[in-house]
C-alpha positions as CSV (number, residue, x, y, z in Angstrom):
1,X,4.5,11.5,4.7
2,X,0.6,11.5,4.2
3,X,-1.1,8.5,3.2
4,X,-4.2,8.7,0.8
5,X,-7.8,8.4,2.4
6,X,-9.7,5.6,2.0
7,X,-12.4,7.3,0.0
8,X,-9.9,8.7,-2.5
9,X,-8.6,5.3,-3.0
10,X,-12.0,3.6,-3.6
11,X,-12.5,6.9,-5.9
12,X,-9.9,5.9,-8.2
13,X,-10.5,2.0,-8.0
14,X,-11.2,1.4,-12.0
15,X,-8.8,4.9,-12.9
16,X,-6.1,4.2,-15.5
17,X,-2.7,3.7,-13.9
18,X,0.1,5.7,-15.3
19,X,3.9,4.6,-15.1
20,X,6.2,6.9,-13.3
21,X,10.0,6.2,-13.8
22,X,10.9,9.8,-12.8
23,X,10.0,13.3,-11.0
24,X,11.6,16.0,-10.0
25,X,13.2,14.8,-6.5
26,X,14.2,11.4,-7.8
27,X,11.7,10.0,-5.1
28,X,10.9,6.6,-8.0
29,X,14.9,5.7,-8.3
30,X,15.0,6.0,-4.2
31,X,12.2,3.2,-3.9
32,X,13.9,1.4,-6.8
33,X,16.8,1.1,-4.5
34,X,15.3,0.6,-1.6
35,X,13.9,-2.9,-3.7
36,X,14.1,-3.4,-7.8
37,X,10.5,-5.0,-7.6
38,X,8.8,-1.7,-6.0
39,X,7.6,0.6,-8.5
40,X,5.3,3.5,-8.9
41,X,2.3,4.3,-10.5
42,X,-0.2,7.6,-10.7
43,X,-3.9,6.7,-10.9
44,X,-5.2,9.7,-13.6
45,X,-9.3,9.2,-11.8
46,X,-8.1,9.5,-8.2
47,X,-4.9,11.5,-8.5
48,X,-2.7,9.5,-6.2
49,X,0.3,7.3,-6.5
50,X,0.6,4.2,-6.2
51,X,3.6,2.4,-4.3
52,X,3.3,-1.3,-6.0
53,X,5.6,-4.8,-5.5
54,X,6.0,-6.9,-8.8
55,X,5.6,-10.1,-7.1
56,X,6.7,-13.2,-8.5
57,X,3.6,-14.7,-10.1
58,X,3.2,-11.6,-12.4
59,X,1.2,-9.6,-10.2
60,X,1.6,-6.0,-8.8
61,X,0.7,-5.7,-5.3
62,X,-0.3,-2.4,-3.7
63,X,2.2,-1.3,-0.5
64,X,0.3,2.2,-0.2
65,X,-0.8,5.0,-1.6
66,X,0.4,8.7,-1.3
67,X,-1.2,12.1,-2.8
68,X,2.6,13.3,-3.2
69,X,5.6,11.8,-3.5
70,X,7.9,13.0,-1.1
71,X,11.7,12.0,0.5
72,X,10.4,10.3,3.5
73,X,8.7,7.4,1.7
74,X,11.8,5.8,0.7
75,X,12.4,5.6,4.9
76,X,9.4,4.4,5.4
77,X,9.4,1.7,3.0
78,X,13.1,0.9,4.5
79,X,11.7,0.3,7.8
80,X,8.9,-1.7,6.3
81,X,11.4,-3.5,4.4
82,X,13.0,-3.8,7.5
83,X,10.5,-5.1,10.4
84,X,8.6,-8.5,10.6
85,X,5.5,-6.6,9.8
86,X,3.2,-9.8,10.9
87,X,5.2,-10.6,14.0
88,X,4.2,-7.6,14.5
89,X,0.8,-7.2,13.6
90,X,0.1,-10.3,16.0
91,X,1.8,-7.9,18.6
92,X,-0.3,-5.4,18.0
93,X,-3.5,-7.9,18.2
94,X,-3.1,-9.4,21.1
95,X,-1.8,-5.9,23.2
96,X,-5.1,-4.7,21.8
97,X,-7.1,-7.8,23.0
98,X,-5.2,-7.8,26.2
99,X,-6.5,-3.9,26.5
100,X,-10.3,-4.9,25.7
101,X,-10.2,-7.5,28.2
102,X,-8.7,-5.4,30.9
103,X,-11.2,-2.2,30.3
104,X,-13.8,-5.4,30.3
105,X,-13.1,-6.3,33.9
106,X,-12.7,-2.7,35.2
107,X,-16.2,-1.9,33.5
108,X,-17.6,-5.3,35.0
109,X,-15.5,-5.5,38.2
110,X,-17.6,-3.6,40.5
111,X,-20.7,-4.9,39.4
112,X,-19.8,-8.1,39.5
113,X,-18.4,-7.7,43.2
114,X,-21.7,-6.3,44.3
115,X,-24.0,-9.2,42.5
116,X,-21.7,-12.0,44.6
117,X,-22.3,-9.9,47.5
118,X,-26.0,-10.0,46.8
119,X,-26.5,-13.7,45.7
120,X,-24.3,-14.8,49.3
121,X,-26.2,-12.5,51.4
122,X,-29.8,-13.3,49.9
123,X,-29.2,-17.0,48.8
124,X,-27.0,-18.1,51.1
125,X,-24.5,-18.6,47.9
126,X,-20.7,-19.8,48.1
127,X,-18.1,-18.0,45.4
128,X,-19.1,-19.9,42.4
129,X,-19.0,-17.7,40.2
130,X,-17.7,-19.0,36.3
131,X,-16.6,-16.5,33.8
132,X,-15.5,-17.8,30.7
């Protein structure tokens, strides 16, 4: 499965949006049973489809966009379907935080080690150093 660029998106952001309620592989009646409120729409400006929700307030939210529709999006919109996608975001987050703050200390580590060595041996200075 390919997902659509961000430019090509963007491109087609005032296009006129075209139902699609069939193609040839029957990949619109396999998202339909994946959910009855997903649907699918071509964008005529851009020319790429658009995976939408019909939520409850009328609106039709965007899940993705594809340049083709192919037989693995109905899997990946199962799995979506399936997951706690913002349990999992905040996963995500806080690994990545946890990998910024670690490449921090190794970057800062041994410079820091040397400037304590430097302020006790010059200054006379205990290990008071405060790092918020």
């Amino acid at each position: 499965m390919q997902k659509s660029p961000i430019g090509l998106v963007s491109m087609g952001r005032d296009g006129q949006l075209v139902e699609v309620e069939n193609d040839v592989l029957s990949v619109c009646e396999q998202i339909r049973q994946v959910s009855p409120t997903l649907g699918v729409e071509f964008n005529l400006r851009s020319e790429q489809y658009r995976i939408y929700e019909a939520c409850e307030d009328g609106r039709r939210r965007t899940v993705m966009w594809t340049p083709e529709l192919t037989g693995d999006i109905p899997n990946h919109l199962r799995r979506i379907a399936a997951s706690n996608y913002i349990v999992e975001m905040r996963r995500r987050d806080e690994q990545a935080e946890r990998d910024q703050d670690h490449r921090l200390h190794e970057l800062v580590g041994p410079i820091g080690e040397k400037l304590a060595h430097a302020a006790r041996k010059d200054k006379q200075v205990g290990l008071r150093i405060f790092v918020p």
